[in-house]
C-alpha positions as CSV (number, residue, x, y, z in Angstrom):
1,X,99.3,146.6,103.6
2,X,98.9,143.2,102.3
3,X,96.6,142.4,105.2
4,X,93.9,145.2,103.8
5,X,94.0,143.5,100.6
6,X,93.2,140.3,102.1
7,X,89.9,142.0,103.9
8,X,88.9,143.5,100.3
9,X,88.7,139.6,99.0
10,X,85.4,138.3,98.6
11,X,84.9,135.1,100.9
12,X,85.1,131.6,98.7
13,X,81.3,131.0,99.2
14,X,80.9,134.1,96.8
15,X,83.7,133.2,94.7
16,X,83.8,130.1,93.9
17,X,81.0,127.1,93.0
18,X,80.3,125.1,95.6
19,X,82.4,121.5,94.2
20,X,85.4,123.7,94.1
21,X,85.0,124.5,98.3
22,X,88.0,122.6,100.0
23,X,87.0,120.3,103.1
24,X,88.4,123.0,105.4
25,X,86.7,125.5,103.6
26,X,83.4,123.3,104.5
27,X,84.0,123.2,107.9
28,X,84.9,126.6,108.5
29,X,81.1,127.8,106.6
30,X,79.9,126.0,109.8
31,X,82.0,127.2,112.2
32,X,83.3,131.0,111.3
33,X,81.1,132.6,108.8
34,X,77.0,134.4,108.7
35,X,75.7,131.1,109.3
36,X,78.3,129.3,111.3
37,X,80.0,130.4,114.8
38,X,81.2,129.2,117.7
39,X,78.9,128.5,120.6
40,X,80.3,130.0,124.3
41,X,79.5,128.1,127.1
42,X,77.0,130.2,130.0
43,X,80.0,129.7,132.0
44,X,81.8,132.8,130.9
45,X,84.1,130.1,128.4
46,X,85.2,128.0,130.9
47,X,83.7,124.8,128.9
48,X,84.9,125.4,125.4
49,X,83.1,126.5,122.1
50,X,81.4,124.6,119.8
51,X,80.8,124.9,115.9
52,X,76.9,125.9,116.2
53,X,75.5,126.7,112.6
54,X,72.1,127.3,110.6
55,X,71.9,124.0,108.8
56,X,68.3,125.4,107.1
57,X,70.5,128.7,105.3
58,X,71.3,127.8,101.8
59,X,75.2,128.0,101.7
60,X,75.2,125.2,104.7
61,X,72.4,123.0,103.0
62,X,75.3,122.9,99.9
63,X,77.9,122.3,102.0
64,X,76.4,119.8,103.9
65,X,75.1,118.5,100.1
66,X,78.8,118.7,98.6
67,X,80.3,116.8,101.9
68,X,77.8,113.9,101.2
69,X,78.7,113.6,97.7
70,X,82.0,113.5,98.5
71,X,81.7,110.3,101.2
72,X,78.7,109.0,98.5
73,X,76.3,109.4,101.7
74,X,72.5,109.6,101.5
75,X,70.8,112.8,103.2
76,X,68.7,111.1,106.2
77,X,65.0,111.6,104.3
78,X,63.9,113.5,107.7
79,X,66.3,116.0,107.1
80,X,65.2,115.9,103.7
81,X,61.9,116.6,104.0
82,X,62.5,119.2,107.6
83,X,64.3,121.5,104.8
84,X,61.2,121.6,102.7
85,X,59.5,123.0,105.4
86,X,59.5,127.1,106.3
87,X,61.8,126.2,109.7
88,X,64.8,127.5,111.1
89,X,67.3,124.2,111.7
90,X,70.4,124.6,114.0
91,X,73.1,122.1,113.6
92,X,75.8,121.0,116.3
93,X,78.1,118.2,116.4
94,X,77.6,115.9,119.0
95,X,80.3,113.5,120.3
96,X,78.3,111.7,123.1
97,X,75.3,109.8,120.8
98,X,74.3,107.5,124.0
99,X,72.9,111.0,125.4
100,X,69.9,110.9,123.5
101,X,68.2,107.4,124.5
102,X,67.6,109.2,127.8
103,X,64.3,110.9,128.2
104,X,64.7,113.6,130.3
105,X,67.8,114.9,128.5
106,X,65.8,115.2,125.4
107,X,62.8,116.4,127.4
108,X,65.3,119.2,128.9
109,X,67.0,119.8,125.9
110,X,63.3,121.1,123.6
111,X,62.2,122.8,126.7
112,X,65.3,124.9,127.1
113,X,66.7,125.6,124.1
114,X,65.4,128.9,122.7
115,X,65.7,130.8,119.8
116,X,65.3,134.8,120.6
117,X,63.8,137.4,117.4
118,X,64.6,140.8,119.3
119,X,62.8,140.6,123.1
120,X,60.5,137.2,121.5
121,X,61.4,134.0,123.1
122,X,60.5,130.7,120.9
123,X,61.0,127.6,121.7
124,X,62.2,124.6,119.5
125,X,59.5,122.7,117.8
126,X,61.5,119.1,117.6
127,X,64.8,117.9,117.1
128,X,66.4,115.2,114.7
129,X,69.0,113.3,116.7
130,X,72.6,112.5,116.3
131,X,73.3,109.4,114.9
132,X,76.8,107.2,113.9
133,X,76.4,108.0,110.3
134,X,75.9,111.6,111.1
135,X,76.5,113.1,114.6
136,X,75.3,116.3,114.1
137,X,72.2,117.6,116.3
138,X,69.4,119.6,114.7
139,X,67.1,121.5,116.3
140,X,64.1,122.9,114.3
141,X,62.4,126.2,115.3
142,X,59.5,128.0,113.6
143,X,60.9,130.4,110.8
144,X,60.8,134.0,112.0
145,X,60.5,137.5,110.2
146,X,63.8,138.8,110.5
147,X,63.0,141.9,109.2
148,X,64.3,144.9,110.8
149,X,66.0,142.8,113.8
150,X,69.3,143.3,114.2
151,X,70.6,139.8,116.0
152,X,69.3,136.2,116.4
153,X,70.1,134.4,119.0
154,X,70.0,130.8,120.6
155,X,70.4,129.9,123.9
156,X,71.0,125.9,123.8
157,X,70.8,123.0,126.3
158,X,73.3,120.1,124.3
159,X,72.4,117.0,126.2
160,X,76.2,115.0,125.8
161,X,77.9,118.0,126.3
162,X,80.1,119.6,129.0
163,X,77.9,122.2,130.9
164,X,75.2,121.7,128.6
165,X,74.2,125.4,127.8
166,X,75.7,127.4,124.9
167,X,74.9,130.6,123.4
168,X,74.6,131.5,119.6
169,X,74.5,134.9,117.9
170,X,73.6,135.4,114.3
171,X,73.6,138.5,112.4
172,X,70.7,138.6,109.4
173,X,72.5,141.8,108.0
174,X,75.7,139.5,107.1
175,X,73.4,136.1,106.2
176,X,73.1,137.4,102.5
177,X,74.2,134.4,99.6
178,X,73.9,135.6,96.1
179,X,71.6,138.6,97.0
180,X,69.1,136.8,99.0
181,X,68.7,136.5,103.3
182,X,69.1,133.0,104.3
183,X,68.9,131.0,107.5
């Protein structure tokens, strides 16, 4: 019984302001949540999940805003001005930085790496890399109408990561923050 009035609770990102989130609370908008899931490997999950999340939705832009305030960090001015722009940016941690000073990983990685609007196939447009000071990976797509699809999805090539491909779903229906459709 207790468990149903658990699922009646709104989720924290509608409940409370955004300094009051708790670091796990943070990481958990990025990895379990509209905008956030966890990646499985083309390999049928042999490889392992990773945290893939829409870094260009509004909820994850304050998140990501609140955890740099909190380690007195400056937003990398690329990012800065990539979330001006009408894109869709997916974020993923990357452990293995020394990845992206090879050529044809990043070559592979912009050619393969897809975002999919219904049966439309886009590719991504550029990337910002990984770096010490932040090792997440972004990759930057053209913004789509999501009107009337039911699922967006991403299949990914991660150079610096096990297997390389993983697959993200998204559901537009759920990615509503404070009555509005973000991602």
């Amino acid at each position: 019984m207790i468990w149903l009035l658990l699922l009646a609770l709104d989720p924290f990102w509608v409940t409370k302001p955004v300094q009051d989130w708790t670091d796990v609370q943070i990481a958990s908008l990025l990895s379990d949540s509209p905008w956030g899931t966890m990646a499985e490997d083309t390999a049928g999950g042999t490889l392992g999940a990773l945290p893939v999340y829409l870094a260009s939705a509004k909820p994850v832009r304050l998140a990501e805003q609140e955890s740099r305030r909190r380690k007195s960090a400056e937003m990398d001015p690329e990012l800065e001005d990539l979330l001006k722009q009408n894109v869709v940016i997916v974020g993923v941690l990357i452990r293995n930085l020394n990845v992206f000073a090879e050529g044809p990983e990043i070559k592979a990685m912009e050619e393969q790496s897809l975002m999919i609007v219904g049966k439309k196939k886009i590719k991504a447009a550029g990337h910002l890399p990984p770096t010490p000071t932040d090792p997440t990976l972004r990759l930057v797509f053209p913004r789509p109408d999501l009107a009337g699809v039911k699922e967006l999805r991403f299949e990914l090539y991660l150079p610096g990561v096990t297997g390389n491909y993983r697959n993200a779903r998204f559901f537009p229906r759920d990615m509503v923050f404070k009555g509005e459709l973000t991602y």
